[in-house]
N, C-alpha and C positions, 0 to 999 in steps of 0.2 A: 782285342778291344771289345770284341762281342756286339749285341745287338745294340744299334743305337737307342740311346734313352727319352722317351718325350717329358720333357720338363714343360710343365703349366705354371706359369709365373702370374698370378694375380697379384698386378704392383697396385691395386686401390680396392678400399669396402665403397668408395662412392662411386654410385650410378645415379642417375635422374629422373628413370623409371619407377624404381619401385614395385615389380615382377610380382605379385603374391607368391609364384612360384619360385623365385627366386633360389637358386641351388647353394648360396651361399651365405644370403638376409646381408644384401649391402645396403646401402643407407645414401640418402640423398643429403645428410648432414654432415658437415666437414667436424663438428666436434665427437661423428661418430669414430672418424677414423686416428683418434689421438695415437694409437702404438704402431700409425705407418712407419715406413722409412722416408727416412728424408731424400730426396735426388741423390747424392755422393753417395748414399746408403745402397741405395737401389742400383746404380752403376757401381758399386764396389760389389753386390752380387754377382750379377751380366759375369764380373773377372773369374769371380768362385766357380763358375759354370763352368766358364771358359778354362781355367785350371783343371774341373775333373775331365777333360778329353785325355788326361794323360790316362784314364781308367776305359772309358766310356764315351762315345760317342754322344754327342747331343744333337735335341732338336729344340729351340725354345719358341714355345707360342705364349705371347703376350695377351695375358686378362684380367679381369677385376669381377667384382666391379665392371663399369666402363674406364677404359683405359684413356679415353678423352677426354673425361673431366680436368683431368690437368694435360695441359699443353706440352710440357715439359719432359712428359715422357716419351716423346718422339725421342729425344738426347739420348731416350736410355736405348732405344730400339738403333735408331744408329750407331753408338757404341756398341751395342749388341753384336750387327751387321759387320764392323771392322772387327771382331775378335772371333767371332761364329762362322761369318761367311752368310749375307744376303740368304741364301736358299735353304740355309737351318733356321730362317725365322720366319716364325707367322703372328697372327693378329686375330683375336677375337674382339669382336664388337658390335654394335648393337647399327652402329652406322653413324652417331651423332657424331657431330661437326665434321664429316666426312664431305669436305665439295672437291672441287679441282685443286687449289694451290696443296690441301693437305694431301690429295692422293698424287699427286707431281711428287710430293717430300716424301711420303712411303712408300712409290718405287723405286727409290735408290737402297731401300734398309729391309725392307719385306717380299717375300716370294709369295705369299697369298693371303687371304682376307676371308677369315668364314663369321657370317652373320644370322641371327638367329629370325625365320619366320616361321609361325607356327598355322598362318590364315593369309589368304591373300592381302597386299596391302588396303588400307582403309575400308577392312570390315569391320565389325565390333567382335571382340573378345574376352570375354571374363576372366581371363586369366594373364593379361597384357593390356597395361592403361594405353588411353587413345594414341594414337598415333607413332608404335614401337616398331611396326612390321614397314609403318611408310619412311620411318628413317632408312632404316634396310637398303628400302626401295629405290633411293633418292642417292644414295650411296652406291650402288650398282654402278651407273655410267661412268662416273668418274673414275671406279677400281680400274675397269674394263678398259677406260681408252688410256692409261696407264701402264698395261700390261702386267696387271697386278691378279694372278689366279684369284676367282671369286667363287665364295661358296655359301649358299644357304645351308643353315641348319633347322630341321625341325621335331621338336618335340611334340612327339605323340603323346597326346593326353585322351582319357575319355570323352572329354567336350572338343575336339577335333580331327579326330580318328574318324573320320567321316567321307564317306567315296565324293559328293558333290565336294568338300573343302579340298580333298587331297589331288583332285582332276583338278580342279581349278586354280590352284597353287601349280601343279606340275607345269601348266599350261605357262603360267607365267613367266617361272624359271626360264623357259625353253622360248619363249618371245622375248625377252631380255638376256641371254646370251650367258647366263649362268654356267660356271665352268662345272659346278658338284652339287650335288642334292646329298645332303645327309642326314640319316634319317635316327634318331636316337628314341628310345622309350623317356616315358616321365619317370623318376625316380626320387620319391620323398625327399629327398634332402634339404638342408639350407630353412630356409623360410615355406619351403615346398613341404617339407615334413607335416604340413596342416591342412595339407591337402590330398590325402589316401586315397578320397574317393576316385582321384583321376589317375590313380595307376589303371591302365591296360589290362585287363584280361586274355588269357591266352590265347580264347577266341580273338580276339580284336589284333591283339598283336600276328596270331598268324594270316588274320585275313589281310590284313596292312602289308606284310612284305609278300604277298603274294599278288596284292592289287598294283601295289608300285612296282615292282616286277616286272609284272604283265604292260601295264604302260609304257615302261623302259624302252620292253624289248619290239612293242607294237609300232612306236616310233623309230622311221625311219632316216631322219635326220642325223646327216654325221657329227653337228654341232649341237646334239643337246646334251644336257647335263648326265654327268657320270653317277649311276646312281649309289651311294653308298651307305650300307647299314651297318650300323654300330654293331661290335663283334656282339656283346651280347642278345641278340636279337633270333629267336630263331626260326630255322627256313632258309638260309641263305650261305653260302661259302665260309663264310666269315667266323660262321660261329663258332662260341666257344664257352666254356664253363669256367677257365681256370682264372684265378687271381691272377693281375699284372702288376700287384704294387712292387716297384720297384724294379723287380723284372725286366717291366717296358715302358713304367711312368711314374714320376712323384710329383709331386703340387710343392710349391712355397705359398706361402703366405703372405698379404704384405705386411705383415712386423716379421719375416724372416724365418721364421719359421717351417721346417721341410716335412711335409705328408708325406708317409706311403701311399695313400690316396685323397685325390682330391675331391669324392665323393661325403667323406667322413669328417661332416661341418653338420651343426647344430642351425636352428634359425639365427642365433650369435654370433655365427662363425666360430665358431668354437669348435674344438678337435672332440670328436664325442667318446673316443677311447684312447686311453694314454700309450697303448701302443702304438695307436696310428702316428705318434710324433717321431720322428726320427731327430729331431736335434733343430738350432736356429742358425741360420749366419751371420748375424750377428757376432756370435760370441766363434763361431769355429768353420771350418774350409767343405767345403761339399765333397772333396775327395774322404777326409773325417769321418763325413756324416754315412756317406756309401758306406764304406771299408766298416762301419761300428757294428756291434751286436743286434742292435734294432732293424738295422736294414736287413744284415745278415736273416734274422730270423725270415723277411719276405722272401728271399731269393731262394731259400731252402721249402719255402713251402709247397705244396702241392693240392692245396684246399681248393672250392671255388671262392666265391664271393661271402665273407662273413657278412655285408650287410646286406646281403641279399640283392643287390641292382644289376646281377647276373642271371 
């Protein structure tokens, strides 16, 4: 069967935010998202996933977009959960409409919840409209007293790669009961592509995993957050150079459409090199789309990162 695969399923281009940075330029406009899939579309995927385990192991984490703009897609996440098994599926999200009856309904279909803050909640940040880090926030109790693993995500940008923001966010985490801290670089992409000046320097980035580190380990709490760096980051266990498209992960799209990586979106959402498409489902089976010559060529490679977020 081999290594299990993470499949990144962004079932929407709408979110409410509007991220400058945005890694994939979603849209607060539902006439943005005209080549979605329709619900039956989207649960006739969940089955195409569910079909390649006869190749491949899966994991599906659900994103967008915000995957809470439509309601509806809880259906697909619980379909999900009777075909996959609860504990192969997770949840990205920003935190909107997250209170108690919805985190009651996602611990029956989801094993964990990672949310993105980049700043404690309700500071001001240039790179996230007001009040993105306190949905997050707000979201927290409810995962929590559900038994739903919770995890921040944050993205280190230049404008927050800063010891007073990253002490003060840690601090947080570990007063509200956060199960994982993860720590990702910024990388141009999406709607982010307009924003170079906030990639990390290697300085920055080495002093960052070495000050989260240091904190980690200084803290003696057996309940605080596990801290985890994105493999490409370096300084830390984790790391790594090689390419995982495919290998270890591919993206859908929501019109269906299968990435070898989900990094390789334009601010349009747009596939920015025609080899990064492996095929749609729409029109063909994801066992198909593995098994083709496109995919083939990822699993044979040995390159690192052609777009450089390695």
């Amino acid at each position: 069967m081999g290594n299990k695969l993470s499949v990144i399923y962004d079932m929407t281009y709408q979110c409410p935010w509007g991220c400058p940075i945005c890694c994939m330029g979603a849209t607060s406009c539902r006439e943005g998202c005209r080549d979605e899939l329709t619900l039956a579309e989207k649960k006739r995927i969940v089955e195409k996933i569910a079909e390649a385990q006869e190749i491949r192991q899966v994991r599906v984490d659900f994103s967008g977009g915000e995957i809470f703009t439509d309601l509806d897609h809880v259906e697909v996440m619980e379909y999900a959960a009777r075909l996959l098994g609860r504990e192969n599926i997770g949840i990205s999200s920003s935190g909107y409409r997250i209170g108690d009856d919805m985190a009651r309904r996602l611990a029956g279909c989801i094993s964990d919840c990672e949310m993105t803050m980049d700043t404690v909640p309700g500071s001001k940040y240039a790179l996230r409209p007001e009040g993105y880090s306190l949905a997050a926030a707000k979201a927290v109790p409810f995962l929590k007293k559900y038994g739903i693993a919770t995890g921040i995500q944050t993205v280190l940008a230049h404008s927050n790669c800063k010891e007073e923001n990253l002490r003060s966010l840690y601090d947080w985490l570990c007063r509200h009961g956060v199960d994982c801290w993860s720590i990702l670089r910024f990388y141009p992409s999406g709607r982010g592509a307009a924003y170079p000046q906030e990639r990390i320097s290697q300085e920055e980035e080495a002093w960052a995993v070495r000050f989260i580190t240091e904190m980690g380990e200084a803290n003696p709490d057996n309940s605080k957050p596990a801290i985890d760096f994105h493999y490409t980051m370096k300084g830390h266990k984790k790391y790594s150079t090689e390419c995982r498209c495919v290998k270890k992960s591919i993206g859908i799209m929501p019109n269906g459409t299968v990435t070898s990586c989900f990094w390789a979106v334009d601010a349009g959402t747009r596939i920015v090199d025609a080899k990064y498409e492996l095929g749609n489902l729409r029109q063909q089976s994801l066992v198909d789309i593995l098994q083709g010559e496109k995919a083939a060529y990822w699993m044979k490679c040995r390159h690192g990162c052609e777009l450089g977020a390695a």
